[in-house]
C-alpha positions as a printed NumPy array, in Angstrom:
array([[  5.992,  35.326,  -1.602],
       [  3.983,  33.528,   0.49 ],
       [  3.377,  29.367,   0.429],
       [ -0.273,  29.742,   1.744],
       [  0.187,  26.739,   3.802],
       [ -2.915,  26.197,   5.639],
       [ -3.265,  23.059,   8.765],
       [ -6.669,  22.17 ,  10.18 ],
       [ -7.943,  19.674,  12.597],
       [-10.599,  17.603,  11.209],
       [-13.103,  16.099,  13.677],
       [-14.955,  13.062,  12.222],
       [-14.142,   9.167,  11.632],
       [-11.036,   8.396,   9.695],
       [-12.376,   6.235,   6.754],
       [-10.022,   3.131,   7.978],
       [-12.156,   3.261,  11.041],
       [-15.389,   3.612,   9.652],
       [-17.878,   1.265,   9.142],
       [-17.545,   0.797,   4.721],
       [-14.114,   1.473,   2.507],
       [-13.96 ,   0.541,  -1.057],
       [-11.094,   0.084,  -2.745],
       [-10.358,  -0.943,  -6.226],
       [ -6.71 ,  -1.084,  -8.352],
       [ -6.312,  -2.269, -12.213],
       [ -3.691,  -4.207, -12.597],
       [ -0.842,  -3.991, -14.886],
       [ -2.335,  -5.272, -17.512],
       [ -5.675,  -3.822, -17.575],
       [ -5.74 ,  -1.931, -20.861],
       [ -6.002,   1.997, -18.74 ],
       [ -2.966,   0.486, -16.609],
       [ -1.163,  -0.213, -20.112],
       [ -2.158,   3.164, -21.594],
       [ -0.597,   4.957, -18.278],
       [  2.192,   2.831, -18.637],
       [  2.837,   3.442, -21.952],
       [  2.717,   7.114, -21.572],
       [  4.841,   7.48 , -18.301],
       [  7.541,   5.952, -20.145],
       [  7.223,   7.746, -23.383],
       [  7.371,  10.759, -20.951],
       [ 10.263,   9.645, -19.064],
       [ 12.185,   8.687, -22.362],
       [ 11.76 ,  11.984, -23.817],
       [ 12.972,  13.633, -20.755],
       [ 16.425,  11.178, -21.417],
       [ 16.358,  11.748, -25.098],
       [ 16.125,  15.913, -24.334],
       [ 19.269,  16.049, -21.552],
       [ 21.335,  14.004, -23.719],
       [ 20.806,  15.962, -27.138],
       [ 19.931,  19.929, -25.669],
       [ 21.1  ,  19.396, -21.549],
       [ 17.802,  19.902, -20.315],
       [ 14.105,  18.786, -20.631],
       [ 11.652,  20.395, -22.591],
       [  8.805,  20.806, -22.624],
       [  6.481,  17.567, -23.716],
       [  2.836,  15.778, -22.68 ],
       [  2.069,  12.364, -23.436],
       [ -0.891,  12.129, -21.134],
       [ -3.527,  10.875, -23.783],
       [ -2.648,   7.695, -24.959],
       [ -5.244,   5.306, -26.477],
       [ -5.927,   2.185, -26.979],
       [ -8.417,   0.525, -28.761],
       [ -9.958,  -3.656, -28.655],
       [ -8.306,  -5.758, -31.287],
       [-10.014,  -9.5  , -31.906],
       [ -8.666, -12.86 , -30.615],
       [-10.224, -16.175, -30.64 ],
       [ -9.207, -17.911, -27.721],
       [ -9.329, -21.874, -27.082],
       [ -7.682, -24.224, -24.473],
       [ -3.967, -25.276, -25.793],
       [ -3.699, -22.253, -27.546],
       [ -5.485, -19.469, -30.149],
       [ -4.765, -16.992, -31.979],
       [ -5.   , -13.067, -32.146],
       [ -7.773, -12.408, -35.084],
       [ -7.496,  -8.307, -35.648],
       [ -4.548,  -6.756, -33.633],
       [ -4.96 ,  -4.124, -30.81 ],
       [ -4.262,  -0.688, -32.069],
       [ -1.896,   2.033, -29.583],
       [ -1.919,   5.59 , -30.366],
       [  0.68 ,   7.312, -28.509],
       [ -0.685,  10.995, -28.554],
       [  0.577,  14.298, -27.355],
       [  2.355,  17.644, -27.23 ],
       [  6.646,  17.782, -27.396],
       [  9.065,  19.823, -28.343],
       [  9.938,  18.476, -31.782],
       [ 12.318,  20.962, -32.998],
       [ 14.388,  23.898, -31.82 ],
       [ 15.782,  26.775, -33.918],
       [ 18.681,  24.853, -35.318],
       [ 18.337,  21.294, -35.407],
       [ 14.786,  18.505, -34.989],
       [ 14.496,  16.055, -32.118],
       [ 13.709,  12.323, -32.51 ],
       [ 10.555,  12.584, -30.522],
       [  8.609,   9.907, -32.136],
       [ 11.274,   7.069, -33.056],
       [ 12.083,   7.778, -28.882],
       [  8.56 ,   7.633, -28.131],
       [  7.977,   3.985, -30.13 ],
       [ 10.867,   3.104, -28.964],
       [ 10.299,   3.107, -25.578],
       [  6.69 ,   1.874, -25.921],
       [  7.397,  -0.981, -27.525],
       [ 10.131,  -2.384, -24.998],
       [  8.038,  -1.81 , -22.341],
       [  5.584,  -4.343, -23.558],
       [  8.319,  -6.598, -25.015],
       [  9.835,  -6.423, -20.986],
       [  5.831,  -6.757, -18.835],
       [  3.907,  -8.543, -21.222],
       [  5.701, -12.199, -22.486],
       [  2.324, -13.634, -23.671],
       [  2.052, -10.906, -25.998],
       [  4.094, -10.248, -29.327],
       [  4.756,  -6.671, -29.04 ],
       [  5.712,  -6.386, -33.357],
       [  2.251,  -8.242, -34.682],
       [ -0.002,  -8.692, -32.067],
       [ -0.373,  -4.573, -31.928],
       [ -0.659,  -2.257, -33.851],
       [  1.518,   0.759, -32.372],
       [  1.13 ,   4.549, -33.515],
       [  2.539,   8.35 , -32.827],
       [  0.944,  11.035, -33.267],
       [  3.613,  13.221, -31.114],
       [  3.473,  17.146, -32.516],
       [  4.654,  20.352, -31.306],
       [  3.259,  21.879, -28.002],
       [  1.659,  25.432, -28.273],
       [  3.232,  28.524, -28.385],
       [  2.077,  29.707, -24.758],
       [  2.992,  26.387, -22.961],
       [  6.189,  26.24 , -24.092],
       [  6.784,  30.035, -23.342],
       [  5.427,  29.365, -19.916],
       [  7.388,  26.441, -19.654],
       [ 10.503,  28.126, -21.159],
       [ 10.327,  31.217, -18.998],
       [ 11.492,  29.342, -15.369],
       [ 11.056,  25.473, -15.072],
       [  9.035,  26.084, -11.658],
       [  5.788,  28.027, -13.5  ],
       [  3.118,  26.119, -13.177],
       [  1.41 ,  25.3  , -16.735],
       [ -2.093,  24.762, -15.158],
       [ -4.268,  25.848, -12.984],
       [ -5.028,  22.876, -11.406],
       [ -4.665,  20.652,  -8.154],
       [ -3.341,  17.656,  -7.195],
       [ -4.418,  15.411,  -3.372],
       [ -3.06 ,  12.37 ,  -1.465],
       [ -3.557,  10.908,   1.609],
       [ -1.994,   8.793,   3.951],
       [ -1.278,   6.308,   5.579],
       [ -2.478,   3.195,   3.832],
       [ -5.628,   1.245,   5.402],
       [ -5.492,  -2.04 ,   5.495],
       [ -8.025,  -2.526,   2.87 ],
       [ -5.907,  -0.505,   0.669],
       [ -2.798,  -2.511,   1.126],
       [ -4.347,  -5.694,   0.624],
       [ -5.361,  -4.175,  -2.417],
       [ -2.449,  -3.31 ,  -3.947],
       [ -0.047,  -5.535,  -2.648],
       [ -3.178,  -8.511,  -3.9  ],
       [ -2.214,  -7.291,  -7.399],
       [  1.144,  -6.776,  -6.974],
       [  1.43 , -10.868,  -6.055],
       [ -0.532, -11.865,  -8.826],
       [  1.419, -10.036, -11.257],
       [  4.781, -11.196,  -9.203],
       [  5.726, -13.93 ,  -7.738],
       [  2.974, -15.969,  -8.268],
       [  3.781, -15.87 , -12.604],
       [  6.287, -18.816, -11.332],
       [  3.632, -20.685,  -9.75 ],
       [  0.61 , -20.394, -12.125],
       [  1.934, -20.414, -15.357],
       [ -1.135, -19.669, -16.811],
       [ -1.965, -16.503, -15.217],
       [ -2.321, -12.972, -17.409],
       [ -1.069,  -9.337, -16.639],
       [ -4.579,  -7.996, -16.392],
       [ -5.937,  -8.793, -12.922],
       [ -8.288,  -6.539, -11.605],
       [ -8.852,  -6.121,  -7.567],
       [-11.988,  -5.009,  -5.972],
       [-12.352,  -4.902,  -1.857],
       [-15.614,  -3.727,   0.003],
       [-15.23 ,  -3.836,   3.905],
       [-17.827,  -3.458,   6.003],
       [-16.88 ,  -2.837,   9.639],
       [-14.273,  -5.563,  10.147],
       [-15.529,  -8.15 ,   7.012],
       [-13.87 ,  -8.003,   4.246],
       [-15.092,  -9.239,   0.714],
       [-12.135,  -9.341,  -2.185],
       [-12.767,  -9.978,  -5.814],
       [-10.507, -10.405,  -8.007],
       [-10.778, -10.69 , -11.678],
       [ -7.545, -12.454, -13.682],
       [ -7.211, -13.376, -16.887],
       [ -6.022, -17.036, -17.929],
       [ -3.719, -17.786, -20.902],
       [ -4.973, -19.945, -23.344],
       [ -1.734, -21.888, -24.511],
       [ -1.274, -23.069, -20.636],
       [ -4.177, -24.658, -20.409],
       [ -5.19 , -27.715, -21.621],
       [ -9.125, -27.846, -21.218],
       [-11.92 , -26.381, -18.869],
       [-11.023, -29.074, -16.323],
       [ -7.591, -27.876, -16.204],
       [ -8.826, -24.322, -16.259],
       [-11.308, -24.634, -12.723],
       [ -7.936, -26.465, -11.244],
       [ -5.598, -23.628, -12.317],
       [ -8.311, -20.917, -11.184],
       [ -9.229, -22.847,  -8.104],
       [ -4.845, -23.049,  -7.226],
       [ -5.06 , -19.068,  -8.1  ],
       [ -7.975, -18.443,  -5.543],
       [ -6.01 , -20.299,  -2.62 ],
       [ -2.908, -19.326,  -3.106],
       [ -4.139, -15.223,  -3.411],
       [ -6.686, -16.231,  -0.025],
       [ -3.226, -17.669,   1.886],
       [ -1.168, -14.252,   0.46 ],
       [ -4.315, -11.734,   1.656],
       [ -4.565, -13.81 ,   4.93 ],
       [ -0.657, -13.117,   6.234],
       [ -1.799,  -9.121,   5.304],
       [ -5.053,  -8.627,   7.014],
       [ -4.205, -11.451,   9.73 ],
       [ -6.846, -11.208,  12.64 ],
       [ -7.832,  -8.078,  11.891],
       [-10.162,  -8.083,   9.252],
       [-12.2  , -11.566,   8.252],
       [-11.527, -12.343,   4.826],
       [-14.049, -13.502,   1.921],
       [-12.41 , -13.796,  -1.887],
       [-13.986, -14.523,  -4.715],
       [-12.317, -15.358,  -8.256],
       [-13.296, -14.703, -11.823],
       [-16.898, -14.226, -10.681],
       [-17.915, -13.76 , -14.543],
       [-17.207, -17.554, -15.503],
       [-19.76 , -19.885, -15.757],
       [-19.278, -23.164, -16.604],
       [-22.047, -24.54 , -17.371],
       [-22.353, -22.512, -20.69 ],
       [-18.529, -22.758, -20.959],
       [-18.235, -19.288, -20.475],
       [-14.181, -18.493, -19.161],
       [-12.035, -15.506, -19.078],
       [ -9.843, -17.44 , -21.237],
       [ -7.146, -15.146, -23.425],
       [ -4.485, -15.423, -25.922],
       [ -2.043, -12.836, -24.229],
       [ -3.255, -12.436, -20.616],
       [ -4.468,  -8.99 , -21.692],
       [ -7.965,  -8.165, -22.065],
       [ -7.725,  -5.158, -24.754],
       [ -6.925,  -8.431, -27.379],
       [-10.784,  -8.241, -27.74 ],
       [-12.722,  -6.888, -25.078],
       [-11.308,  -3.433, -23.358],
       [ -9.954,  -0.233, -25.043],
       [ -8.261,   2.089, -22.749],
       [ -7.054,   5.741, -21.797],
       [ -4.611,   7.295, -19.363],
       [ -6.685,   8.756, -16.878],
       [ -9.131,   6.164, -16.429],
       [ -7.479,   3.853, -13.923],
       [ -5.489,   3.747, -10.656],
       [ -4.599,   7.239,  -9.199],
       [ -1.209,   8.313,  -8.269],
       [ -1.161,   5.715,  -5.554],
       [ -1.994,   3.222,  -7.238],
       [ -5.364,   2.394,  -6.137],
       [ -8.856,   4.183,  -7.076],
       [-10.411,   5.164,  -3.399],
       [-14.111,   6.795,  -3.804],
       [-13.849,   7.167,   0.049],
       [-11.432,   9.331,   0.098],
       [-10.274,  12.336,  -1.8  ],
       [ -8.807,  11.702,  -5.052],
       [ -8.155,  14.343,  -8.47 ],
       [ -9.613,  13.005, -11.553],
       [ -6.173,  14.503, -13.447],
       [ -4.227,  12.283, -15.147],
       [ -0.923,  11.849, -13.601],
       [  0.87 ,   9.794, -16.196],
       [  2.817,  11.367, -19.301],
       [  2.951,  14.986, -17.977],
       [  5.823,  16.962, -17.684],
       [  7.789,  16.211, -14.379],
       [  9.23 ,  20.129, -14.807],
       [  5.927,  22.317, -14.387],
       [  2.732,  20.327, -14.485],
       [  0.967,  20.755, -11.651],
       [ -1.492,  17.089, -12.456],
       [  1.979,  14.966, -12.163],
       [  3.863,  17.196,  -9.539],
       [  1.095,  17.881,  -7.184],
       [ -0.452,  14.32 ,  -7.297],
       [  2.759,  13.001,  -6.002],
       [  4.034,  15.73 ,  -3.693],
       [  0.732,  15.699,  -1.897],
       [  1.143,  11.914,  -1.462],
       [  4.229,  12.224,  -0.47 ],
       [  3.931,  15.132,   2.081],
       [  0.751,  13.086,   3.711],
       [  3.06 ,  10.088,   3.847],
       [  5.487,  12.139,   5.937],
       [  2.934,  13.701,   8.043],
       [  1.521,  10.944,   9.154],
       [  4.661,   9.111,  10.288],
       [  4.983,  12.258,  12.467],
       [  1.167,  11.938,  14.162],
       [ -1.191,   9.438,  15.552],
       [ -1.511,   6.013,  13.558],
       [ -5.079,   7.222,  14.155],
       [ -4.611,  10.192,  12.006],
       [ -6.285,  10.177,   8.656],
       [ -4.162,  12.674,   6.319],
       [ -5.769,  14.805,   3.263],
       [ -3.333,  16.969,   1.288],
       [ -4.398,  19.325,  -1.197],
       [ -2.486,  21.628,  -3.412],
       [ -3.84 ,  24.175,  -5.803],
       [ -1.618,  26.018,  -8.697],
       [ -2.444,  28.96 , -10.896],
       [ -0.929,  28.969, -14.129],
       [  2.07 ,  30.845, -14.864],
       [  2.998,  31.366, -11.174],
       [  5.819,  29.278,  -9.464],
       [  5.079,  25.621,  -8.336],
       [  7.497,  25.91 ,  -5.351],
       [  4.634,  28.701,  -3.953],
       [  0.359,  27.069,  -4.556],
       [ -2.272,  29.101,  -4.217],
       [ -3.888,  27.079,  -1.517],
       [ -1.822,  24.14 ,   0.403],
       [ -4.378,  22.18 ,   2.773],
       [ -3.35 ,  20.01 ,   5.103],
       [ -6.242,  17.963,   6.929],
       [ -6.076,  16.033,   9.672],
       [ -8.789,  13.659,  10.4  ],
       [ -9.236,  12.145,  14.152],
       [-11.65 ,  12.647,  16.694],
       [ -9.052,  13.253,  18.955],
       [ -7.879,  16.774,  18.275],
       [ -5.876,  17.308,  21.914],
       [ -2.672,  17.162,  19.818],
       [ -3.113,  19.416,  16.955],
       [ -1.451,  22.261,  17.936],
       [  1.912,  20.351,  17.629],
       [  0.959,  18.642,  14.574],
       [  0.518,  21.663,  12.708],
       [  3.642,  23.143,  13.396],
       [  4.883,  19.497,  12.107],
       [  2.378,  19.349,   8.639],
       [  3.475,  22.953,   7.98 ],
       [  7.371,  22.401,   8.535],
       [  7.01 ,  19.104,   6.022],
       [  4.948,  21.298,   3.569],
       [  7.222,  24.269,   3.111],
       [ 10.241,  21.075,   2.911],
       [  8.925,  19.473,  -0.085],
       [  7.553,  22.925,  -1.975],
       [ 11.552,  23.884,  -2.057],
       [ 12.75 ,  20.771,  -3.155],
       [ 10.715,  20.606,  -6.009],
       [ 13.495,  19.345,  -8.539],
       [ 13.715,  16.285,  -6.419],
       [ 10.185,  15.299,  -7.399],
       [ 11.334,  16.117, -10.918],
       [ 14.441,  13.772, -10.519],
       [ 12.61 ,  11.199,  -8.499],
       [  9.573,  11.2  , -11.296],
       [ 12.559,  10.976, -14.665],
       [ 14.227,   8.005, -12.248],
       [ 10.859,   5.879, -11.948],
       [ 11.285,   5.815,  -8.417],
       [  7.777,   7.038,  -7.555],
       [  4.614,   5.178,  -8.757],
       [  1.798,   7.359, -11.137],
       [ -0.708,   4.738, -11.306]])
């Protein structure tokens, strides 16, 4: 059966070298980040929960969590949460088999709570939220797709990636990444949800950033400009040893505060959805972790889906993962575009289209870089069960 593995030469611009790039990721704790979050490791829990009580995983999506604004009332020194934040974890699982039921939602809570108890210390995971299940069987002709051979494809459907990183994309991410790492032990102060926007135009580069501040550490709105102000410089320094002398670098901070009508993105838990943002897997960063409108990008949500047949998690992540390898064997020049397209009910390990794009204007090589890209394709369609494994472990990134 054929793999339908198809290599072309694009001639045009890579977007790193063209003249605009946007480039945007939500942070951890931006309430879409939370609700993939939440949902990748109610998935991954029920795949743990399955091979310890049947041997195997079954079948399962927990792709639509929700969450919805609760009310705080934020002040310097400390406020309080007014209404709590209210989680619905939704989806389809196997609940039961023939001669026993499976723990599907105590697993599913489970998890979900003790991953905000473990990212989110500002926020108290038993009465500052309001956490739901509504987990129920899957339908009859999933699970018999599913059932039939783990490697059917239960969608038609198609995942992308792309590779390598641009600069502006990995002073994106890695911007965020800080924030949300080791600078918590330098700004006390600082929430989880930190937002990063970058717009470069030819080799200027404007970053905003949006972070919220935690009430309780700060004292009053002189304190707060101080703490924002130490934030600002010590992201600008971070940015500054990524983009060095390549890019010229412009950052802006919290560019909604205004002081003069004591306006500040002041919180109670360093999370925005306490009053102001609901959320929903699917909304945020793609499987890379960054939202690029410049280049291609599936609207599928990758987060909560099965890591055994659907094609929105698997495909998302293979792609990225076979442009990744491509491009470490071509031209740091080379843009690569991966797309892979599944029919339902037909194996995963064989797509109906496989794309492989590469972008330069310098197309002397191609020859010999298709015979590469086509090699690395066929690799990772066989070893499909290690994206399975590698998804279960947490060892690759959805959002």
């Amino acid at each position: 059966m054929a793999k339908n593995i198809y290599v072309e030469g694009v001639k045009e611009t890579p977007v790193p070298l063209g003249k605009v790039e946007l480039v945007e990721r939500k942070g951890i704790g931006h309430p879409d980040s939370v609700a993939d979050a939440l949902a990748e490791e109610v998935s991954r829990a029920l795949c743990k929960m399955y091979k310890k009580e049947v041997g195997t995983v079954l079948h399962h999506n927990t792709d639509e969590t929700q969450i919805a604004a609760g009310q705080s009332s934020p002040k310097f020194g400390g406020g309080c949460i007014v209404d709590p934040s209210y989680i619905l974890l939704v989806g389809r699982a196997t609940t039961h088999l023939k001669d026993r039921d499976l723990p599907c939602k105590p697993t599913a809570l489970k998890a979900a709570r003790e991953y905000m108890r473990k990212t989110f210390p500002n926020l108290d995971a038993d009465s500052e939220v309001i956490l739901d299940a509504r987990i129920g069987q899957g339908s009859d002709d999933l699970r018999g797709v599913y059932q039939t051979s783990k490697f059917l494809a239960n969608d038609t459907s198609f995942g992308v990636g792309y590779a390598p990183y641009s600069l502006t994309d990995r002073v994106v991410l890695e911007t965020e990444e800080f924030i949300n790492g080791k600078l918590k032990k330098m700004i006390k102060g600082t929430g989880q949800d930190v937002k990063v926007m970058a717009s470069r135009i030819n080799k200027n580069l404007t970053l905003t950033v949006a972070c919220a501040m935690v009430d309780k550490y700060i004292d009053d709105a002189d304190h707060y400009i101080s703490a924002v102000q130490e934030l600002k410089e010590r992201v600008y320094d971070n940015a500054l040893k990524i983009v060095k002398d390549d890019l010229k670098l412009k950052l802006d901070v919290n560019t909604g505060d205004n002081i003069k009508k004591k306006v500040f993105y002041l919180t109670c838990t360093g999370l925005s959805q306490e009053m102001g943002d609901d959320g929903s897997v699917g909304r945020g960063n793609r499987a890379n972790g960054l939202i690029t409108p410049y280049r291609p990008m599936s609207m599928e949500a990758t987060s909560g889906k099965n890591p055994i047949t659907h094609i929105g998690k698997i495909y998302n992540i293979m792609s990225r993962l076979i442009a990744e390898d491509v491009a470490e064997k071509v031209s740091d020049d080379v843009e690569v575009r991966v797309r892979l397209l599944s029919q339902i009910g037909k194996p995963v390990t064989h797509p109906l289209t496989a794309n492989v794009q590469l972008v330069t204007k310098d197309q002397s090589h191609l020859m010999r870089w298709k015979r590469d890209a086509e090699a690395i394709v066929d690799g990772w369609l066989d070893n499909v069960d290690k994206i399975t494994e590698m998804i279960i472990e947490g060892k690759v990134r959805t959002f």
